[in-house]
PDB file of N, CA, C and O in Angstrom:
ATOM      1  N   UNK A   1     -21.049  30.444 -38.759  1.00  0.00           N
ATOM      2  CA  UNK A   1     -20.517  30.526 -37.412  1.00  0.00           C
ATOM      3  C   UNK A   1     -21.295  31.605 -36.661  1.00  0.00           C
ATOM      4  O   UNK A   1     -21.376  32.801 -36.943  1.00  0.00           O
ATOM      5  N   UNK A   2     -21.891  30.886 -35.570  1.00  0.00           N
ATOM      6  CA  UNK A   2     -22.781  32.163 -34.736  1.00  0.00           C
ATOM      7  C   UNK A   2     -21.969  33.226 -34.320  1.00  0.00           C
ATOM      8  O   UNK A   2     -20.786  32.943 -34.133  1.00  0.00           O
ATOM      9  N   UNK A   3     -22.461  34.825 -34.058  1.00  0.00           N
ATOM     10  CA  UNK A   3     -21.427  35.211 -32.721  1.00  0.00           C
ATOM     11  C   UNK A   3     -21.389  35.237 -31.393  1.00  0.00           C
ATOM     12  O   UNK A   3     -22.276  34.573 -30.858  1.00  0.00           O
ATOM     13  N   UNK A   4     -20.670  35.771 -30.710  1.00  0.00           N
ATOM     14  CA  UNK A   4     -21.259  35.581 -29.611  1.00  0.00           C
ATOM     15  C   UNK A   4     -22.131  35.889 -28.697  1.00  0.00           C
ATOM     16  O   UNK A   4     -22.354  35.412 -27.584  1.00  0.00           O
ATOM     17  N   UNK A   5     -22.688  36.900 -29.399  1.00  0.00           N
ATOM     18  CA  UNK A   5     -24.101  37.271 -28.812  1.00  0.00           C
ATOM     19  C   UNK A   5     -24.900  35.894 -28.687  1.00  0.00           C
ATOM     20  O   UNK A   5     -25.121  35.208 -27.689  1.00  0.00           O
ATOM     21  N   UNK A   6     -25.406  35.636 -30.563  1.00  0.00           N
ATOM     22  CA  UNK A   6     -25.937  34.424 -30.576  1.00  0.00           C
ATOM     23  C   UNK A   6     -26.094  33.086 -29.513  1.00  0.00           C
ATOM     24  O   UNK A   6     -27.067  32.661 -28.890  1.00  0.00           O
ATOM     25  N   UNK A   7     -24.841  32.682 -29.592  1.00  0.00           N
ATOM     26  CA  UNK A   7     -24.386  31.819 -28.822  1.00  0.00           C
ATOM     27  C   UNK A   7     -25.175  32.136 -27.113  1.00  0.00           C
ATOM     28  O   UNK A   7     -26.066  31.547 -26.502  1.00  0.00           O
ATOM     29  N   UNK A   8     -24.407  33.228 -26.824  1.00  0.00           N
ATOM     30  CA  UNK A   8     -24.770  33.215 -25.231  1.00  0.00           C
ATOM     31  C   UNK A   8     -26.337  33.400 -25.241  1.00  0.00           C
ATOM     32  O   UNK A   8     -26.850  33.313 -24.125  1.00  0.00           O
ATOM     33  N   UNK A   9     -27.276  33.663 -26.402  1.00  0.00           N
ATOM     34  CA  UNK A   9     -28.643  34.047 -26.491  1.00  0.00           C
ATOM     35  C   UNK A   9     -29.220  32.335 -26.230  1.00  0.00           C
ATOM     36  O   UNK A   9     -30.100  31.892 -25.493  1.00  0.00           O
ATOM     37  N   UNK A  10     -28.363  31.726 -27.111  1.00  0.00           N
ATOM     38  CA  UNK A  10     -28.789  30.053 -27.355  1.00  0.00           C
ATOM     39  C   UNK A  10     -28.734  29.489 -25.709  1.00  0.00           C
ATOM     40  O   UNK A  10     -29.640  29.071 -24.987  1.00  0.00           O
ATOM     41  N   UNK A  11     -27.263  29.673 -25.457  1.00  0.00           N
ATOM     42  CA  UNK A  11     -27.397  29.155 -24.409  1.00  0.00           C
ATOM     43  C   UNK A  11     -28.330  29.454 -22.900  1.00  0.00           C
ATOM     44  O   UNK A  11     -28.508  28.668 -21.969  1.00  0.00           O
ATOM     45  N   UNK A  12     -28.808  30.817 -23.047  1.00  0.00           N
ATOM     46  CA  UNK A  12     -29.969  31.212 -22.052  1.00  0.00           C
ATOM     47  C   UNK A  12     -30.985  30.529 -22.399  1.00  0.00           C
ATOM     48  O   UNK A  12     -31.699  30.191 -21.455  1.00  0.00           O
ATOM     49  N   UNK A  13     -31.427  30.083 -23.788  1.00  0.00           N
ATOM     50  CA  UNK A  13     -32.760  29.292 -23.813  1.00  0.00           C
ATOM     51  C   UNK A  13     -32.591  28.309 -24.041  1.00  0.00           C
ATOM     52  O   UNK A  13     -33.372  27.724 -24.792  1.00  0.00           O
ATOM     53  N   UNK A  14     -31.568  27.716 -23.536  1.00  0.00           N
ATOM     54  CA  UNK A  14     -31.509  26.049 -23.329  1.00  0.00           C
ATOM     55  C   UNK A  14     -31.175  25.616 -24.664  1.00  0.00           C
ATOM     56  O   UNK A  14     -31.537  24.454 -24.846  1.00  0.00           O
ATOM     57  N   UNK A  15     -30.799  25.968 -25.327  1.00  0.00           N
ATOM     58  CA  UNK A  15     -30.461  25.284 -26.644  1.00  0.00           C
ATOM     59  C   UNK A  15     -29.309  24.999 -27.601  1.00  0.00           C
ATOM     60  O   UNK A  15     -29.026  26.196 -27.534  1.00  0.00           O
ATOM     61  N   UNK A  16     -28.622  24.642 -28.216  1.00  0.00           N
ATOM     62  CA  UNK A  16     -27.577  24.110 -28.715  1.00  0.00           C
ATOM     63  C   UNK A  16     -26.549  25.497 -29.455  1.00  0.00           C
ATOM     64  O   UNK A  16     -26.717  26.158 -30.481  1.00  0.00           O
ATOM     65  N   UNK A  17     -25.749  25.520 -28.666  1.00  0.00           N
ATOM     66  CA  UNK A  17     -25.125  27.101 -29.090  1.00  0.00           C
ATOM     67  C   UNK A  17     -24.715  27.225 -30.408  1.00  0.00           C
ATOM     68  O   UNK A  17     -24.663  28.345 -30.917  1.00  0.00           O
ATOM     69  N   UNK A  18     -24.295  25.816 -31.287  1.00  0.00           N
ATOM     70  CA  UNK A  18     -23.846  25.959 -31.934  1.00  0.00           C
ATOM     71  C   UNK A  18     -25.338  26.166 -33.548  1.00  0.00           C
ATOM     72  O   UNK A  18     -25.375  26.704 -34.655  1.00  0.00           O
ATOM     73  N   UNK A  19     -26.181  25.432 -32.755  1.00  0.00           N
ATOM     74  CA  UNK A  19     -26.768  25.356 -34.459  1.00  0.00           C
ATOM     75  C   UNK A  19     -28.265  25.876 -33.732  1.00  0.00           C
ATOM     76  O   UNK A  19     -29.140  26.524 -34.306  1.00  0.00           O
ATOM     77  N   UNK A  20     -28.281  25.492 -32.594  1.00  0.00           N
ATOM     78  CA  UNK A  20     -29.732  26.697 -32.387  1.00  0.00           C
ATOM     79  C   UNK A  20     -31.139  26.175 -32.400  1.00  0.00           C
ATOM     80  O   UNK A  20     -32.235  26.732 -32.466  1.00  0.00           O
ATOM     81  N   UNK A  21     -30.541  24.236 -32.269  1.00  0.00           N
ATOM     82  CA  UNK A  21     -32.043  23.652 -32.386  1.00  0.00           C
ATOM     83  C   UNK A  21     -32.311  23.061 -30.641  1.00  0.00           C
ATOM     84  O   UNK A  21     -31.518  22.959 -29.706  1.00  0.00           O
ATOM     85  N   UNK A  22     -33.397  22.836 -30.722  1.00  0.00           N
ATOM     86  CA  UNK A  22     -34.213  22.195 -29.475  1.00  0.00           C
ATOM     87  C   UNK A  22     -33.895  22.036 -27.882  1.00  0.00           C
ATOM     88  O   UNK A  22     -32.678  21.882 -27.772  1.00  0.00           O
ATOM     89  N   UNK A  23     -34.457  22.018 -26.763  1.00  0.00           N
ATOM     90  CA  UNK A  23     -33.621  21.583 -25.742  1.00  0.00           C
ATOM     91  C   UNK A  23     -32.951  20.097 -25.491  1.00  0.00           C
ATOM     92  O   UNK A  23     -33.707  19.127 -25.543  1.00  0.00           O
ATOM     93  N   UNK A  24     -31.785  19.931 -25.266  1.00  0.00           N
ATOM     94  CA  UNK A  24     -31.509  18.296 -24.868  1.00  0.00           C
ATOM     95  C   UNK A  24     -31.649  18.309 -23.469  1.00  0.00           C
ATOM     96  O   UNK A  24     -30.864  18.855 -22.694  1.00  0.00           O
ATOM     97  N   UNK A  25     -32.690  17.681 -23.159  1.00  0.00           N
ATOM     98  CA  UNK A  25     -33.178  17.524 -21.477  1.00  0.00           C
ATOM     99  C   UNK A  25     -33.460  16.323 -21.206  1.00  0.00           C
ATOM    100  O   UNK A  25     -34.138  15.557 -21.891  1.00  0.00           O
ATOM    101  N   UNK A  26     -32.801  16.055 -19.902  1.00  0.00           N
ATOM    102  CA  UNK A  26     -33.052  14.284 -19.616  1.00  0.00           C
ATOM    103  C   UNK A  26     -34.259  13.993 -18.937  1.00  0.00           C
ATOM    104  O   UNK A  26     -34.127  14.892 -18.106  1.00  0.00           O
ATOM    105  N   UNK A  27     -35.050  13.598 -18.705  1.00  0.00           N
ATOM    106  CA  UNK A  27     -36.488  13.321 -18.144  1.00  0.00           C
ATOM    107  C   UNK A  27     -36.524  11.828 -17.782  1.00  0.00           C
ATOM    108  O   UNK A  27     -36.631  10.884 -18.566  1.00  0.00           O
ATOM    109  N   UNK A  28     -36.366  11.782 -15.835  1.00  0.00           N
ATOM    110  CA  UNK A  28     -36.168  10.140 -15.606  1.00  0.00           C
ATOM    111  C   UNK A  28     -37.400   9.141 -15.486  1.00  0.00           C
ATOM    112  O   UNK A  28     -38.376   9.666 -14.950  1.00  0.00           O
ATOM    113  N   UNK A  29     -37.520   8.204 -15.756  1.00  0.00           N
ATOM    114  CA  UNK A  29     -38.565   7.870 -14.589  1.00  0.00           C
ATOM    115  C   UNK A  29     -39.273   7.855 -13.875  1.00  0.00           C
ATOM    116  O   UNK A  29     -38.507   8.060 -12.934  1.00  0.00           O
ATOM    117  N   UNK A  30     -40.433   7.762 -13.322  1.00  0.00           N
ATOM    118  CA  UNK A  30     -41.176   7.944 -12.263  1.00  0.00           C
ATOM    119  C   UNK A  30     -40.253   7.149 -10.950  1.00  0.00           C
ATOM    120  O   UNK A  30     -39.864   7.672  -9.905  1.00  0.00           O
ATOM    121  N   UNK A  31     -40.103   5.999 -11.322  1.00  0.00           N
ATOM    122  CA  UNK A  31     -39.555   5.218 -10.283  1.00  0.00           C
ATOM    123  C   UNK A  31     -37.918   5.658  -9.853  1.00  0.00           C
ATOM    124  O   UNK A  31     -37.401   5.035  -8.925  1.00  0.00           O
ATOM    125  N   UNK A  32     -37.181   6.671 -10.509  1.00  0.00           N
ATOM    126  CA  UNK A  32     -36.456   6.780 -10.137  1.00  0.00           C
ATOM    127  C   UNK A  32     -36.132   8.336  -9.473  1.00  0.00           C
ATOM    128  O   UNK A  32     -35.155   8.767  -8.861  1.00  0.00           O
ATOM    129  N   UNK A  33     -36.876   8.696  -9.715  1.00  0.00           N
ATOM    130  CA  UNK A  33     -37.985   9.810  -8.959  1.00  0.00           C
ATOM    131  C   UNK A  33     -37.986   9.311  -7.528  1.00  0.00           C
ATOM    132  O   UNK A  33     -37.252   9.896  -6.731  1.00  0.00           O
ATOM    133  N   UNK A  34     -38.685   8.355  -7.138  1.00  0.00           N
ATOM    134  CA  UNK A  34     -39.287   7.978  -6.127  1.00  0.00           C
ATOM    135  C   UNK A  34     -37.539   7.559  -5.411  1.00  0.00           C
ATOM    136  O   UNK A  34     -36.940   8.131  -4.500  1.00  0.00           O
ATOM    137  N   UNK A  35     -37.101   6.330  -6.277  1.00  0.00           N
ATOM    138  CA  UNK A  35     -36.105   5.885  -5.452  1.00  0.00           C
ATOM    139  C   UNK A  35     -35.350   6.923  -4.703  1.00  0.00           C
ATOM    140  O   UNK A  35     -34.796   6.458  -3.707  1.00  0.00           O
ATOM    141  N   UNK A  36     -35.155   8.284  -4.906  1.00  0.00           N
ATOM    142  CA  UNK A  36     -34.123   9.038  -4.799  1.00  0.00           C
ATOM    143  C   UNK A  36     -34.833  10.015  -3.800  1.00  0.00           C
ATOM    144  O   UNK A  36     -34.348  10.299  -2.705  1.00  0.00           O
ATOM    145  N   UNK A  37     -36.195  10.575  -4.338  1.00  0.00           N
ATOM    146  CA  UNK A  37     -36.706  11.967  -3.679  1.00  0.00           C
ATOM    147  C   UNK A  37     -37.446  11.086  -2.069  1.00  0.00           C
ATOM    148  O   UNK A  37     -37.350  11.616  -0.963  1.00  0.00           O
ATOM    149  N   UNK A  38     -38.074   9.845  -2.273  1.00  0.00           N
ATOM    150  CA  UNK A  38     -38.730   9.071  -0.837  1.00  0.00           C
ATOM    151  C   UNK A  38     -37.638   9.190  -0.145  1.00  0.00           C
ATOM    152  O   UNK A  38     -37.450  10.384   0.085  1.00  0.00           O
ATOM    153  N   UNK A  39     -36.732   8.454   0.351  1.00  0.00           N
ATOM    154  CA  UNK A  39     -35.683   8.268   1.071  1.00  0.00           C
ATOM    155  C   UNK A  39     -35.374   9.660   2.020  1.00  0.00           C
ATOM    156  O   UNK A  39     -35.476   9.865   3.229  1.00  0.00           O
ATOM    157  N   UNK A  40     -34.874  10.660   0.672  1.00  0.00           N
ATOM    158  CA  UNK A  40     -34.036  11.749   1.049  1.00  0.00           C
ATOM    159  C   UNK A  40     -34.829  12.518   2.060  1.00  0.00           C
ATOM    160  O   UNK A  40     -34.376  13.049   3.074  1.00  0.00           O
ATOM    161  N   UNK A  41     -36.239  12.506   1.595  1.00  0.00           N
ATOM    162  CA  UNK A  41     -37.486  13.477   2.387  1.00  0.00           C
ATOM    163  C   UNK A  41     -37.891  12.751   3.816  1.00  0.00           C
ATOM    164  O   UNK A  41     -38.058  13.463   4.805  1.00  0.00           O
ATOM    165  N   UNK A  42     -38.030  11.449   3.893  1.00  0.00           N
ATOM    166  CA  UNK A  42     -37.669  11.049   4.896  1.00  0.00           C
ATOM    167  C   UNK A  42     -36.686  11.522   6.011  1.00  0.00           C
ATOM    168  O   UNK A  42     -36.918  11.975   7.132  1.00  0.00           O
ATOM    169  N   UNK A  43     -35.453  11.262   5.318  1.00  0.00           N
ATOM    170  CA  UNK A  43     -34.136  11.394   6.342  1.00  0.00           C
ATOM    171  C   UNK A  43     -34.171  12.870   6.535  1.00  0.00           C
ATOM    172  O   UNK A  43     -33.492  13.255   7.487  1.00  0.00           O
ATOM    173  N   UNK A  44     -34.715  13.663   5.953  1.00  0.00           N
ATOM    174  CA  UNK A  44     -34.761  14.980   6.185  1.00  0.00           C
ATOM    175  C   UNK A  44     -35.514  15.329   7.020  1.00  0.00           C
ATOM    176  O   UNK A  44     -35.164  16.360   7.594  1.00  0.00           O
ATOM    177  N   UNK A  45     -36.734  14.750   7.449  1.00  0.00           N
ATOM    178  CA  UNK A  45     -37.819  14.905   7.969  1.00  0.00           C
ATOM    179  C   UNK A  45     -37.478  14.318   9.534  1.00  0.00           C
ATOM    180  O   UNK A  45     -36.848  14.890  10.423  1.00  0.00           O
ATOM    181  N   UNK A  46     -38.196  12.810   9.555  1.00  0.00           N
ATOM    182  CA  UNK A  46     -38.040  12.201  10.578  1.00  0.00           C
ATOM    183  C   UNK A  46     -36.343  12.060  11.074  1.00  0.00           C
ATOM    184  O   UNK A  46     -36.174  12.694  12.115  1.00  0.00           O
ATOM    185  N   UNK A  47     -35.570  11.651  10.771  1.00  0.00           N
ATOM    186  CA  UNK A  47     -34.239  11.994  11.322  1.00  0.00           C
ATOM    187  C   UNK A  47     -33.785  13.012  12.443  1.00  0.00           C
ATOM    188  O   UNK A  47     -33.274  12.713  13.522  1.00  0.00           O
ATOM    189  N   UNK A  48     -34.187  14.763  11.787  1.00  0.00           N
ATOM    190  CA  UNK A  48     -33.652  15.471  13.149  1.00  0.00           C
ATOM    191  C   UNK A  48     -34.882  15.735  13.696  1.00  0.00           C
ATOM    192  O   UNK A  48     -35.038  16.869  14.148  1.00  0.00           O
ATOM    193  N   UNK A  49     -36.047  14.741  13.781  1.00  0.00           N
ATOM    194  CA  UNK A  49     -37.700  15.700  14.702  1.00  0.00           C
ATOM    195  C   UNK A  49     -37.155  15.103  16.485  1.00  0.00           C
ATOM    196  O   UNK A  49     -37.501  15.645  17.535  1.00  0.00           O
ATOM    197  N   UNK A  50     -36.473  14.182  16.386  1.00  0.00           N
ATOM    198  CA  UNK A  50     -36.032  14.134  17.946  1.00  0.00           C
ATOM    199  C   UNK A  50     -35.267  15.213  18.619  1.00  0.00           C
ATOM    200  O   UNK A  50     -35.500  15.893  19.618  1.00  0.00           O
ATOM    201  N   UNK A  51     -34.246  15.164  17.741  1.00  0.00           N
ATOM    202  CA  UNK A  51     -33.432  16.462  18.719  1.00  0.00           C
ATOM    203  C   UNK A  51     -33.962  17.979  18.257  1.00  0.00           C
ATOM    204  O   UNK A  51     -33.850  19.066  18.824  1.00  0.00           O
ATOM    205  N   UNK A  52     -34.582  17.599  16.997  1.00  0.00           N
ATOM    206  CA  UNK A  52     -35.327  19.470  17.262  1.00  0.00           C
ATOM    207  C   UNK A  52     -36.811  19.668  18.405  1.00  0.00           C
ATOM    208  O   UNK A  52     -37.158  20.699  18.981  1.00  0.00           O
ATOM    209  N   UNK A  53     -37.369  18.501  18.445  1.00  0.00           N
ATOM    210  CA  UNK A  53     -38.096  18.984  19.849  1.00  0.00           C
ATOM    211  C   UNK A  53     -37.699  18.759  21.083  1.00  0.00           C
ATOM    212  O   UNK A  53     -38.438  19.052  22.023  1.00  0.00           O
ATOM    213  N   UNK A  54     -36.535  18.233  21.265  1.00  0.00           N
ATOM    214  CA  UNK A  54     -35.850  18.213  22.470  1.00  0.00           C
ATOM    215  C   UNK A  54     -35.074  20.043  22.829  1.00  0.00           C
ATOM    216  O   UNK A  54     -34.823  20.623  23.885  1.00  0.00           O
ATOM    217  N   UNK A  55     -34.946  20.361  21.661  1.00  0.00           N
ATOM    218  CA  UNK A  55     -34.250  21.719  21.550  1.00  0.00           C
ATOM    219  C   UNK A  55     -35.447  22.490  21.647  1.00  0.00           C
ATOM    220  O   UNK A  55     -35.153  23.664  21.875  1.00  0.00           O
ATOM    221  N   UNK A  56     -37.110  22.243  21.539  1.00  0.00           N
ATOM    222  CA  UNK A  56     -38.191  23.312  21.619  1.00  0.00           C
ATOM    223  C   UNK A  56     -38.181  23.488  23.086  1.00  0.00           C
ATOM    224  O   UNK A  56     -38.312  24.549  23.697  1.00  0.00           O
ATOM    225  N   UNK A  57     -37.957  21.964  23.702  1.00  0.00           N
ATOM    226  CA  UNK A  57     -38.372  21.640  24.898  1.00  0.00           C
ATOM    227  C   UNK A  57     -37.213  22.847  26.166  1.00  0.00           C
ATOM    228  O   UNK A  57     -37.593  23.491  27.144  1.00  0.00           O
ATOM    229  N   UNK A  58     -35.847  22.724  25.589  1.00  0.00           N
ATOM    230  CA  UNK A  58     -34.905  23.372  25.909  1.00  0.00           C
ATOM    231  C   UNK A  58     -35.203  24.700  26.325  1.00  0.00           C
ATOM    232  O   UNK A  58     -35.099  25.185  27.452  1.00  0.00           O
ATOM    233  N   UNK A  59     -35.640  25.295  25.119  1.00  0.00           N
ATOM    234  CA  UNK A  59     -35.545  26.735  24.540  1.00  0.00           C
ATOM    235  C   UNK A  59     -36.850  26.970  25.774  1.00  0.00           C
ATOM    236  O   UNK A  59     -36.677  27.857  26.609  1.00  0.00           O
ATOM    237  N   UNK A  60     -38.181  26.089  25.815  1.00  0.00           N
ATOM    238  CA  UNK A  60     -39.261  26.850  26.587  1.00  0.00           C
ATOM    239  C   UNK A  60     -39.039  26.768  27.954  1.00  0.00           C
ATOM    240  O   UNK A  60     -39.609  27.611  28.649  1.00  0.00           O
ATOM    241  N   UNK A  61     -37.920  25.449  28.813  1.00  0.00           N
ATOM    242  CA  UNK A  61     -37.732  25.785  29.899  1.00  0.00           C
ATOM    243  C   UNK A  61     -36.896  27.068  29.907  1.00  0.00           C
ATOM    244  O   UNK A  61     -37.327  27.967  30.629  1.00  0.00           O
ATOM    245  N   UNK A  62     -35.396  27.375  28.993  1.00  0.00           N
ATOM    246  CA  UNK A  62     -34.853  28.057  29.233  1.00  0.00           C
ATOM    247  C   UNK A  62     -35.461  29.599  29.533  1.00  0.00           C
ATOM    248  O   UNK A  62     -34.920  30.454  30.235  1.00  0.00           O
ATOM    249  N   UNK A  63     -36.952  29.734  28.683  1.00  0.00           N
ATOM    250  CA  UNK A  63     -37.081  31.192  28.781  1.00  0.00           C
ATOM    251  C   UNK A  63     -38.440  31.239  29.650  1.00  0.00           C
ATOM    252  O   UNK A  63     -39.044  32.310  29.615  1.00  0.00           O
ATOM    253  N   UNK A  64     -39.089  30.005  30.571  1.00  0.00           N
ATOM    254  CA  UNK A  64     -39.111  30.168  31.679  1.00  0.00           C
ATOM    255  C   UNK A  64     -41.064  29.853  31.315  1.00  0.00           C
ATOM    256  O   UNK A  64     -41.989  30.222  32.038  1.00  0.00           O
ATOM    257  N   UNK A  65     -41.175  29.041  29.919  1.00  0.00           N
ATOM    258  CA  UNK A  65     -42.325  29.357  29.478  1.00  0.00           C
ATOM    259  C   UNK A  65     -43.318  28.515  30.434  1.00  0.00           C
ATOM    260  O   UNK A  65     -43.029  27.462  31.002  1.00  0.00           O
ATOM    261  N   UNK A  66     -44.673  29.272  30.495  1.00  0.00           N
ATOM    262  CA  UNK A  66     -45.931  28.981  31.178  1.00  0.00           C
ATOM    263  C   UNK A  66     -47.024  28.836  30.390  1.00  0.00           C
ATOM    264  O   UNK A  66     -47.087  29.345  29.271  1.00  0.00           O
ATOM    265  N   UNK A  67     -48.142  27.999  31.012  1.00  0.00           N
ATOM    266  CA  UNK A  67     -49.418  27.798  30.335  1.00  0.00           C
ATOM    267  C   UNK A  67     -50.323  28.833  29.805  1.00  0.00           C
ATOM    268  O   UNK A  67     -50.888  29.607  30.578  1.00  0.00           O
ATOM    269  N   UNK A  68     -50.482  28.888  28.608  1.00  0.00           N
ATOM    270  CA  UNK A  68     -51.292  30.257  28.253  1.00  0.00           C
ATOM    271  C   UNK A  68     -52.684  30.508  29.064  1.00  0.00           C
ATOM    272  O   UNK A  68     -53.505  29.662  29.419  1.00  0.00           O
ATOM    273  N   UNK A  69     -52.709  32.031  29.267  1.00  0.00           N
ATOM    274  CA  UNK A  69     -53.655  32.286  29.952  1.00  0.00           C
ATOM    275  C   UNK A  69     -54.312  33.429  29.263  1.00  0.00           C
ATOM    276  O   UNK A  69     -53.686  34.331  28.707  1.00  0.00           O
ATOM    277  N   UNK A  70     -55.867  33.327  29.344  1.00  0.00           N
ATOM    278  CA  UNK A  70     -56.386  34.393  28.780  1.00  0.00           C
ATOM    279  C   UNK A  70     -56.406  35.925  29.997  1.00  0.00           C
ATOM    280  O   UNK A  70     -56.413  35.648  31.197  1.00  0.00           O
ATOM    281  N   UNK A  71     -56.413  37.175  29.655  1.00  0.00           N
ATOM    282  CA  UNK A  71     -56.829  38.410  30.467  1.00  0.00           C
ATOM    283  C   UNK A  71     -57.943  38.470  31.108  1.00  0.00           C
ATOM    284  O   UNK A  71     -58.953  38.329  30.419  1.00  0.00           O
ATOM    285  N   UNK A  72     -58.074  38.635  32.213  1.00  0.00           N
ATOM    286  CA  UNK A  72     -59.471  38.566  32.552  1.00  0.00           C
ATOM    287  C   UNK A  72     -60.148  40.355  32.360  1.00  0.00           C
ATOM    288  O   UNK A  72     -59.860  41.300  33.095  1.00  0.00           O
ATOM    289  N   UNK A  73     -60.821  40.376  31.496  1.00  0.00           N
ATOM    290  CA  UNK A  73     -61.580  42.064  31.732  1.00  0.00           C
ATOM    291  C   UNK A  73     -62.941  42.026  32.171  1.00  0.00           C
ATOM    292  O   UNK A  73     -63.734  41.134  31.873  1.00  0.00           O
ATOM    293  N   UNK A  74     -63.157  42.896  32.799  1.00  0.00           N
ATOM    294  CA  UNK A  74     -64.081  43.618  33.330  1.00  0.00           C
ATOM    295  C   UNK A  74     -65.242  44.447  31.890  1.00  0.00           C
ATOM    296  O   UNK A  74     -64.998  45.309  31.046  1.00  0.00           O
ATOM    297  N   UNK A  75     -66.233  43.808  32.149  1.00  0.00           N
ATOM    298  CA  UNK A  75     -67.554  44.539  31.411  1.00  0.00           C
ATOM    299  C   UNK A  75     -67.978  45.525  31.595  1.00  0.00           C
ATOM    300  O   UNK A  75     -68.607  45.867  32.596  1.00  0.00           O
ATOM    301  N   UNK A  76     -67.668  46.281  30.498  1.00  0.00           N
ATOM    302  CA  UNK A  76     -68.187  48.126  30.760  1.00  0.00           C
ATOM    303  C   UNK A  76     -69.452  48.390  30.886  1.00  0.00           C
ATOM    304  O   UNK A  76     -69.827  49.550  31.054  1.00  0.00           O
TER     305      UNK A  76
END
């Protein structure tokens, strides 16, 4: 019977608290990878790019923004 040092040692390195062998880790698919992470990155992406540049558009009338201009200096 481990104690509990053991144990909580096992369980920081991923491994079976009780007997102390290997990690059990699930590893999916490529394709189900895709089914899940394409979609989500999408809807994350293209979804709010309308109303967040409608909100850039907001923000630069609100603070009154103008066309960049360079300084004009004078040559010493």
């Amino acid at each position: 019977m481990p104690t509990v040092a053991q144990s909580a040692m096992r369980g920081i390195a991923c491994r079976c608290p009780r007997c102390g062998k290997g990690k059990v880790k699930y590893q999916p698919p490529f394709w189900v990878h895709a089914a899940l992470w394409l979609p989500l990155i999408l809807a994350t992406t293209l979804l709010p790019m309308r109303s967040m540049k409608s909100l850039l558009i907001a923000l630069q009338f609100h603070h009154k923004a103008a066309e960049g201009r360079l300084i004009d200096r004078e040559p010493k």
